[in-house]
Residue, then its C-alpha position, 0 to 999 in steps of 0.5 A: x500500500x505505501x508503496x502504490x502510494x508513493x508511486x501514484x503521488x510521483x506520477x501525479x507530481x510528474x504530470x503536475x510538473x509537465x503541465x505547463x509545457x505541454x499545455x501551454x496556449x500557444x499562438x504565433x505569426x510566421x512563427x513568431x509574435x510579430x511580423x512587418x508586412x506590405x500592403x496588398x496591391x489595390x487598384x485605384x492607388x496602382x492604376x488610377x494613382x489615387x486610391x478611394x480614401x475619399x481625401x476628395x470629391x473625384x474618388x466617386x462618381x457622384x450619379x448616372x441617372x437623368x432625373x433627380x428622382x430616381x438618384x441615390x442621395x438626396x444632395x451631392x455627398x460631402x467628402x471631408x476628413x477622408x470621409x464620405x458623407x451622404x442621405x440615401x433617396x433609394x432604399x437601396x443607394x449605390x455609389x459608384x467608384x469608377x463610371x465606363x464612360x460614355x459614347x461620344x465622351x473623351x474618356x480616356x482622359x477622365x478617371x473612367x473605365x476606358x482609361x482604367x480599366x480593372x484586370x478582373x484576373x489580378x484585383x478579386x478583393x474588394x473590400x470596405x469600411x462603413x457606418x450607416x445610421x440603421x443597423x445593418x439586417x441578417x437578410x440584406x444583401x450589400x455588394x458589387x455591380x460591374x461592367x465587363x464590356x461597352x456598351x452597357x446592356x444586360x450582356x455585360x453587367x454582373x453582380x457579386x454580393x452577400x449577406x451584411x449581417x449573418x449569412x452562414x450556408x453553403x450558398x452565402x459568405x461572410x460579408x461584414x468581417x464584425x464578430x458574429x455577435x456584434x454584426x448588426x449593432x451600429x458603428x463602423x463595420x468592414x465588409x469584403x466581397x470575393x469577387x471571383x469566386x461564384x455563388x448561388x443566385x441571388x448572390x451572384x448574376x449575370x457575368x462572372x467578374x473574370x468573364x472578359x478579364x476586365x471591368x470597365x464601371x464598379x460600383x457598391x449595392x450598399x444595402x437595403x431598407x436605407x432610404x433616409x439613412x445616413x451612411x459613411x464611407x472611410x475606404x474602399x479597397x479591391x486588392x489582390x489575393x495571395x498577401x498572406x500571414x501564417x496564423x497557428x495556434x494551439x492548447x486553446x480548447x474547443x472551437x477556436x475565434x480569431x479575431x483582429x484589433x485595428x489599433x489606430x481605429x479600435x476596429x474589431x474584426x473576425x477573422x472567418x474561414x474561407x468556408x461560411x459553413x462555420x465561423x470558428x477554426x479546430x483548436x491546435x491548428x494554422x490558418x494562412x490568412x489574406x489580410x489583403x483586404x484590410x487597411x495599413x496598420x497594426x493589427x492585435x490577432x487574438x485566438x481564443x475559446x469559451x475557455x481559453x484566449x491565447x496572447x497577442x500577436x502582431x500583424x504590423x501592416x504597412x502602408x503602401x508607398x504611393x507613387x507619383x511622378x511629378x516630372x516629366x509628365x503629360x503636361x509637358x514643359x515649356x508653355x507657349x504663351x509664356x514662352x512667346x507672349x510673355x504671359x501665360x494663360x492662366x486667365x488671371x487678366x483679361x489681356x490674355x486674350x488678346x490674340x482671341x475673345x470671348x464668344x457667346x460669354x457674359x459677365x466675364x471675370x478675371x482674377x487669381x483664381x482664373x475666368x468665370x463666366x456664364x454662357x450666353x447660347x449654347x457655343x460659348x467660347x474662350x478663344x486663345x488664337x482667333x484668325x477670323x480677321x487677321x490677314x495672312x500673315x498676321x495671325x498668331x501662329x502657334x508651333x503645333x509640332x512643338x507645342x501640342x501638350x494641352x492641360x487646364x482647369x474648368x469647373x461648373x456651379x452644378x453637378x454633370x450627369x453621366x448619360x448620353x443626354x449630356x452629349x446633346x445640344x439641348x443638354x450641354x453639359x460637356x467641354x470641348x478643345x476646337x482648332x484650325x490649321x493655318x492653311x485652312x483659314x476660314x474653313x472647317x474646325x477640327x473639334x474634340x469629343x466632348x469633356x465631361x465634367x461629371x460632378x461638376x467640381x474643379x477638373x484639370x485635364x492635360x493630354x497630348x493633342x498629337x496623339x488624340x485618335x479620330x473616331x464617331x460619337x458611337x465610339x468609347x476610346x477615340x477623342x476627335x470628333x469624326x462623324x460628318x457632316x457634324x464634324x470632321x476630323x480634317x486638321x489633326x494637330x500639327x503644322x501651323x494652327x492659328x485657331x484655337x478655343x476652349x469651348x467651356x460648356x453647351x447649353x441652351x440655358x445659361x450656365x456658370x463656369x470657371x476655366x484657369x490655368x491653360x497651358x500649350x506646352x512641349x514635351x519635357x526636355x534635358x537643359x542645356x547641359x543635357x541633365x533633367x531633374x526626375x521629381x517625385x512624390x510619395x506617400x503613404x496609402x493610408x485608407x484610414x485615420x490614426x497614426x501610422x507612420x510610412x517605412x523609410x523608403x528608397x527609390x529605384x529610377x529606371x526609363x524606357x522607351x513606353x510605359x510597357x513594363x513587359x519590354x523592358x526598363x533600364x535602370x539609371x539610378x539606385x537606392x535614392x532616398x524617397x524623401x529627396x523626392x528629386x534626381x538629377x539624371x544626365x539624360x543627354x547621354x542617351x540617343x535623341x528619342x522619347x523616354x518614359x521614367x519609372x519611379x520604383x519605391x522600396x520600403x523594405x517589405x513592397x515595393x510600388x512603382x508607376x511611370x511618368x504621365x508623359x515623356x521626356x524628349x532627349x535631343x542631340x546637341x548636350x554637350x560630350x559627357x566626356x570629363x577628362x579631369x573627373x571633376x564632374x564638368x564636361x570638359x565640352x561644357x568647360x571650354x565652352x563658358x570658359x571655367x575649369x574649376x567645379x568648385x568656383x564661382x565665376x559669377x559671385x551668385x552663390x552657385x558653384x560651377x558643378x551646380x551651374x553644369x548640373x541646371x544648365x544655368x550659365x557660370x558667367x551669369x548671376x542666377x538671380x537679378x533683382x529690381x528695387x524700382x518700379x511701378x504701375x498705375x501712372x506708370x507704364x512698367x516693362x521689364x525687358x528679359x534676353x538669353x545671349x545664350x543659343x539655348x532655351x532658358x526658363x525663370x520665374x518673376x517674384x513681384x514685390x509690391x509695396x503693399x501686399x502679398x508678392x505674386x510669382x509668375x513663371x516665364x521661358x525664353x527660346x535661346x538667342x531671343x528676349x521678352x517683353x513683361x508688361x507689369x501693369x497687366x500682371x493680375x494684382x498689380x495694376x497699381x502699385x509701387x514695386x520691386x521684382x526678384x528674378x530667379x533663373x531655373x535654366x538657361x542665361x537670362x539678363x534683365x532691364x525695366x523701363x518706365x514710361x510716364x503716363x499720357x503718352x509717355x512724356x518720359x521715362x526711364x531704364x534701368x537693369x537688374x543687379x545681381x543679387x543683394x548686398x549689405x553695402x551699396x553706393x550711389x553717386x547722384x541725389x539732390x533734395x531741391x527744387x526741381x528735382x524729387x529723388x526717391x530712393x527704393x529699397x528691397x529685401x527679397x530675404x526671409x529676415x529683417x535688415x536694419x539699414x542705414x543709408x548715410x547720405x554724403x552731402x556736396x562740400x562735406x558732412x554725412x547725415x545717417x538715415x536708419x530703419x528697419x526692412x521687413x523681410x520680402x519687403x519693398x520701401x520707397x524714401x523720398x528724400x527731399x522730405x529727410x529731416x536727419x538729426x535734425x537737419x532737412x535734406x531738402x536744398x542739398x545735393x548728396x550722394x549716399x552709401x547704404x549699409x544692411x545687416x542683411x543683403x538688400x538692394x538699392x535704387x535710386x529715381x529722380x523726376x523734374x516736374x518742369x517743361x510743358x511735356x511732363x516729368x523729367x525722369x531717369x534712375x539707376x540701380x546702386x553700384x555694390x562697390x566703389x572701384x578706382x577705374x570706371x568706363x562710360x560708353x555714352x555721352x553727347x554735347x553740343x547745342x542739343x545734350x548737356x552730359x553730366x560726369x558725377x563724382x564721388x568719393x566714400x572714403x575718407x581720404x581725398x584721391x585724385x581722378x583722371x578722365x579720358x573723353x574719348x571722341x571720335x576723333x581724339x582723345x581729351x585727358x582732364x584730372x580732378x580732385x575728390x576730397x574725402x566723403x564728398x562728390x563733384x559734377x562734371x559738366x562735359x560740355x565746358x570741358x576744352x574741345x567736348x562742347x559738340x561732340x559723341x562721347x566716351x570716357x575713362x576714368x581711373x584715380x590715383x589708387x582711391x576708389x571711387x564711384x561715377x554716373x553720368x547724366x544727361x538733359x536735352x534739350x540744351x537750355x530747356x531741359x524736358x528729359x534725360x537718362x542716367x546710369x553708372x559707368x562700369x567698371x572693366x571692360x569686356x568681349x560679351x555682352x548683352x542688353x535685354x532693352x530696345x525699340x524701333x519705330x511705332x507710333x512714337x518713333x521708337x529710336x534705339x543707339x548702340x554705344x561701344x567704347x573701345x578703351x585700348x589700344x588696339x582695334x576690336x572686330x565686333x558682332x552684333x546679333x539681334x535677339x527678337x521676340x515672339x518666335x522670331x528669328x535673331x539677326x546677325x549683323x555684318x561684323x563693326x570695327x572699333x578703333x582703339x581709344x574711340x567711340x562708334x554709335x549705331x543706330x537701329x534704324x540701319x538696321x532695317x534693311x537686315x530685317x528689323x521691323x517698325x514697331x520691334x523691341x529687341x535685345x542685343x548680344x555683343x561680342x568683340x575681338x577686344x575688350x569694349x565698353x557697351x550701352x544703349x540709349x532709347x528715344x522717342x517722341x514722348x507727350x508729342x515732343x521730338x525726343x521727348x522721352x529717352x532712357x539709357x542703361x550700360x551692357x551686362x558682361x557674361 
């Protein structure tokens, strides 16, 4: 007996002891308790790019049915907070996700079925996240309608669907992933359709989803017994199968539950065999689980009996990365408007029509947001190029081979119908793209399908015009209308068009609308130097709220010759951090063609790439690639600007030249040009804009006005050409004083602005852009007494303050500081005749004036005489950075019609004595002078012995004091109406450029050329003239200049080359020898001979 005793309590003891290992409750995930996973592939963020999160109105299409009683919703559905919102009509509402498309449409540049159509084969998952206002019902039923084919009929559609609530039974499915008990309670439910796997009547009809291998329409059965109910929308997903997770589990007891927490949202699911026969799983069992059908987040997967609940494992899903790539693409590059016209049609101003009109169109408005207008008929019309009443020759003429890439926004006050009645004369509510081709002047338009804005909000559209195919209205996937005798599709685009119109809305009552940022651009090209910057842009795929934070990521770059991944991509470029959302790609490497770019993302779980919208066009004339010295220059691009280090900064802008090479902006040319001057309203403001260079440039204006926001504007300018900016038509600035910052994104660009006083220009004056702000500035010239006003203009283009103090050098000595403060991107005007400095009025006192900043800033310097019967006297300059000890002047003139004016200062506090060369066309007249310390002097050349009638030029070196020198001049002599000023320079050089000029018109336009030959030895000249509009450059038989002289042309020999009356030009000047080039503009302003003029010396590249 003791012995069975002892016995069974060991073995008791034993088992006790075993227990805990072999019974252990055990559950795990891939083996493990937590695992990091991608996302299942789904549809609309793959195919469409924007997945159905419903962060905007275009992630549904609102209706279908004609007549407001028999659609779903009882007003347009609310989308905010990526939450669709809306009152069902119908007991039981669809909402439809991707629309066909229809006949007759342009569909296939519309989130349509046509355009993007469903692999039926590859995305089966469809999956969603609901809250409904009513419960949902053991018997209702919610699910998928889909279009296999086009048209639509009883042959193409199909329906998948099942049970909300309950359903258990061979012929049914799990609809609502809720627990079983919490099914029919209210809140949030998630619900997954299988659609590729058939069942029973009434579940399934009509087509299978995989009968054709595509779907072109979706849209969700949301249930039954819901008229009046509130229903929410988070997410829809369709996915594909197979993004699974190994769930096992064991020791729980009984029937086993699986269930998943949604940590970001508290969602609870179960997770449901693929059978419905049963709900539950055997214990001591595995189960691979597609979670596909869920969204990105961290899931708490729990199994559990009656008994027993296991702990948590963690299925870490993660969002995937959503890719768009942001150039190239299918909107192209540069813009025709803002390429030739100077101002691009963002209709921000009705002057951008003024190559077209309105047709049919009241109460039209211009503004920041675009056009708005309400149709008048049932053919209004913005026309942008309009030949009906211009003789040949005359018309705008738009490139049509290069310009073909069309994009632009139009939006309507009411919501579109997507039915064929919409496509009807009667109905109207499309939009439409209508030209013609030169050669058929006054003949047959060629006319796009219709556009259909289906839900009547903001839609921008842009496609390549070239590639549109011609088709019937009866047709799904063809964009020209080609149906005589309605229309015909005669003209496809190309050649030469010189009609071109958005047609805006058809019908026959009248209708709202607002069109905005149209565009006409060329495809996407390498710089200069053969380098494109790919730019991208990723993020995550949420579908829904909470934190979930995106895996770092890394990009693979690959292009290809179509967006046909089956033949193959080669990759450029590796392992380049998402986040840097830019590559530079020396694309010049490869042979002229198209390419296509593909953006790769790697997270370190998926990977999600997609292709450029458009291509990029690589020509054949980059420089060689070749680097001999491996600094990373192009030994080509080298000698061509004639720098060898990549590491230096020829032009002082702050960019090295390996950062110059790599945006094919010019080394020798500052990449920012700022203005201090300018204004509208009385003024006429122009800025004048040339590229020296032979190739393309592209840039963007920031206007600073006084008061106000700045305004930004982007412009492109064609190599060896220049542009005339008309300020005062700039959408905001009609009346204003302001400065403007130039910011050169590729190319070579120099500046000037010129204004013109109003009434007929009774004067005006020129000045160029400097180069950058500075802390420190000087200006020679200012006086604060009768006659003259002199108003000092300060910007700070920066993002800090500048305490600024400008110490005014006053005629016979003493130094009045003047201090303020300069906000940041921040204009101010100073009039000084009104200073009272310390007490002492500046009023009376000539001066001149050194500025210094704590932070850069620029300075400019504007006088104005209020005398003569014809208006102001006008000239200004911008302030020089430095004083130097060698100055050059190319301009001046004496005798009985100019009086020119040498003005003299000296910054420092030492006296220096000063040596002036005249240079005239036949001799050379040497005068010295002395400066004492902090003062300045006016030379009248006229008196000086043998310059009182005479061209002139001068030279100007000091003792070793530097020093700084303007020069004025008045005409005419004795009765002074105008005059021009500017600063001399301070070398001479063998390039240079002037953005400014004019020839002819109405007043006469006259414009000189000055060059200045300061050395000893003759220089051989070439002129070339750069013209606007698409013009072709003029180069003009070679000019000698002699040494020490002076040569002056005038552009009105310039005729018989092929300037026309009424052109405004730039000039590019390259020389043999170093010289000294201005320009000088006259005309007869107010109605007087010469009654305005203005000046400006070259800028050396």
């Amino acid at each position: 007996m003791q012995s069975f005793a002892t016995s069974f309590l060991a073995l008791v003891i034993a088992m006790v002891a075993a227990t805990p290992a072999a019974l252990a409750q055990t559950l795990s995930v891939n083996g493990t308790t937590a695992v990091a996973v991608g996302s299942a592939e789904d549809y609309a963020a793959s195919v469409i790019g924007d997945p159905w999160d419903f962060d905007q109105t275009t992630d549904h299409v609102y209706m279908l049915e004609q007549t407001q009683g028999s659609e779903s919703w009882q007003s347009v559905p609310a989308v905010s907070g990526g939450v669709l919102r809306a009152t069902a009509r119908l007991a039981a509402p669809t909402l439809y996700l991707l629309f066909e498309g229809m006949p007759g449409a342009v569909n296939r540049l519309e989130k349509t079925g046509v355009r993007h159509p469903i692999d039926t084969r590859r995305f089966v998952q469809l999956s969603f996240r609901m809250r409904r206002s009513t419960a949902p019902r053991p018997d209702e039923l919610v699910g998928a309608q889909y279009l296999t084919g086009v048209p639509r009929g009883a042959a193409t559609w199909g329906i998948e669907q099942g049970q909300a609530a309950g359903g258990v039974g061979p012929d049914s499915r799990m609809v609502n992933q809720s627990p079983v008990s919490q099914q029919t309670s209210p809140g949030w439910h998630l619900y997954t359709i299988i659609l590729d796997r058939r069942l029973a009547a009434p579940f399934s009809a009509g087509q299978p989803w995989n009968a054709t291998g595509i779907a072109r329409a979706l849209n969700l059965g949301l249930g039954s017994g819901l008229a009046g109910a509130t229903i929410e929308m988070d997410w829809v997903r369709l996915t594909e199968r197979g993004q699974t997770v190994h769930l096992s589990w064991s020791n729980l007891g009984g029937a086993i539950t699986l269930t998943a927490r949604h940590t970001q949202t508290g969602d609870v699911i179960q997770i449901y065999p693929e059978s419905a026969s049963s709900v539950t799983f055997p214990d001591d069992s595995s189960y691979t689980w597609d979670y596909g059908y869920l969204p990105p987040g961290t899931w708490r997967v729990t199994a559990a009996s009656e008994a027993r609940q296991s702990n948590a494992v963690t299925v870490d899903i993660a969002p995937a990365p959503l890719v768009t790539v942001l150039d190239p693409d299918e909107a192209g590059g540069r813009d025709f408007a803002e390429t030739l016209l100077a101002d691009g049609w963002d209709l921000t101003n009705s002057q951008d029509l003024r190559h077209g009109r309105l047709w049919e169109t009241v109460n039209a408005a211009f503004g920041a947001s675009g056009m708005t207008g309400t149709s008048d008929g049932n053919n209004p019309a913005v026309i942008l190029a309009d030949d009906w009443d211009d003789p040949p020759g005359t018309e705008l003429v738009i490139d049509a081979d290069r310009f073909h890439r069309l994009s632009f926004t139009i939006e309507y006050d009411h919501k579109e119908l997507g039915i064929n009645a919409a496509l009807a004369d009667t109905w109207g509510g499309l939009a439409r793209v209508i030209w013609r081709e030169r050669s058929n002047n006054g003949g047959t338009f060629t006319q796009t399908h219709g556009f259909i804005v289906y839900d009547g909000w903001p839609r921008t559209y842009s496609f390549d015009l070239k590639a549109l195919r011609a088709g019937s209205q009866s047709t799904y996937d063809t964009e020209i209308c080609d149906q005589p005798p309605a229309c015909e599709a005669r003209h496809p685009w190309g050649g030469q068009i010189t009609n071109l119109s958005i047609d805006p809305y058809e019908a026959e009552t009248p209708r709202w609308f607002r069109l905005a940022d149209i565009r006409l651009a060329e495809d996407d090209q390498p710089n200069a130097s053969g380098f494109f910057t790919v730019r991208w842009r990723v993020s995550p795929a949420l579908f829904t709220g909470g934190e979930i934070s995106a895996r770092p990521a890394t990009v693979n770059l690959y292009y290809d010759t179509d967006t046909n991944p089956a033949s193959g991509r080669v990759r450029f470029a590796s392992g380049v951090d998402a986040s840097d959302a830019a590559y530079v790609w020396h694309a010049g490497t490869l042979t002229p063609g198209l390419y296509y770019v593909y953006v790769e993302v790697d997270d370190g779980v998926q990977r999600r790439g997609r292709y450029s919208t458009g291509p990029l066009r690589v020509g054949g004339d980059y420089p060689s690639a070749t680097d001999g010295d491996g600094d990373g220059l192009s030994d080509a691009w080298e000698a061509g600007h004639g720098v060898q280090s990549a590491a230096a900064d020829e032009d002082a802008d702050g960019v090295n030249n390996l950062a110059e090479y790599r945006s094919g902006t010019d080394p020798r040319l500052p990449n920012r040009w700022i203005f201090s001057e300018g204004a509208t309203g009385f003024f006429e403001e122009r800025l004048a804009v040339a590229n020296p260079a032979a190739a393309p440039a592209e840039f963007q204006v920031k206007y600073i006005p006084e008061a106000g926001n700045p305004v930004t504007r982007r412009y492109a300018i064609d190599g060896l050409s220049r542009m005339t900016i008309p300020v005062n038509e700039v959408a905001g600035l009609s009346s204003t004083a302001l400065g403007a910052e130039i910011t050169t994104i590729s190319g070579a660009l120099v500046a000037e602005r010129t204004m013109f006083a109003g009434g007929g220009r009774p004067g005006g004056h020129t000045g160029k852009a400097v180069a950058g702000a500075r802390q420190q500035w000087f200006l020679a010239e200012g006086f604060g007494g009768h006659p003259f006003d002199t108003f000092i203009l300060f910007v700070n283009p920066g993002t800090q303050a500048a305490e600024v103090t400008a110490s005014y050098l006053l005629d016979g000595g003493g130094v009045l500081p003047h201090r303020f403060t300069l906000p940041p991107t921040s204009r101010r005007t100073v009039y000084a005749n009104d200073l009272i400095i310390d007490g002492v009025p500046l009023r009376g006192r000539a001066f001149s004036l050194k500025v210094d900043s704590t932070g850069p800033i620029t300075v400019e310097r504007a006088m104005y005489v209020a005398i003569g019967p014809f208006g102001n006297i006008a000239h200004a300059s911008p302030a020089v950075e430095a004083p130097s000890a060698s100055w050059l002047v190319a301009e001046g003139r004496t005798g009985p019609w100019f009086d020119t004016f040498l003005l003299l200062a000296n910054p420092r506090n030492e006296p220096t004595t000063v040596t002036v060369r005249y240079l005239t066309p036949s001799a050379v007249v040497p005068q010295t002078y002395r400066l004492d310390a902090n003062s300045r002097r006016t030379v009248l050349v006229d008196d000086v012995p043998g310059l009182a009638d005479t061209e002139v030029s001068a030279a100007i070196t000091t003792d070793g004091g530097p020093i700084i020198v303007e020069r004025a001049m008045y005409w005419p002599q004795g009765s002074w109406t105008e005059a021009h000023n500017s600063f001399g320079v301070t070398s001479a050089a063998t390039r240079w450029a002037l953005a400014e000029g004019e020839l002819g018109g109405s007043q006469a336009f006259n414009s000189f050329l000055l060059l200045a030959n300061p050395g000893n030895e003759a220089a051989s000249v070439e002129i070339t003239i750069l013209r606007s509009g698409g013009r072709a450059p003029i180069t003009l038989p070679r000019q000698r200049v002699s040494a020490n002289n002076r040569v002056t042309l005038a552009a009105d020999q310039w005729r018989s080359h092929g300037l026309t009356d009424g052109e405004r030009f730039g000039l590019r000047v390259i020389s043999t020898r170093p010289i000294v080039v201005e320009r000088a503009m006259y005309w007869n302003g107010g109605g007087a001979l010469l009654g305005g003029g203005t000046n400006e010396t070259g800028i050396s590249w």
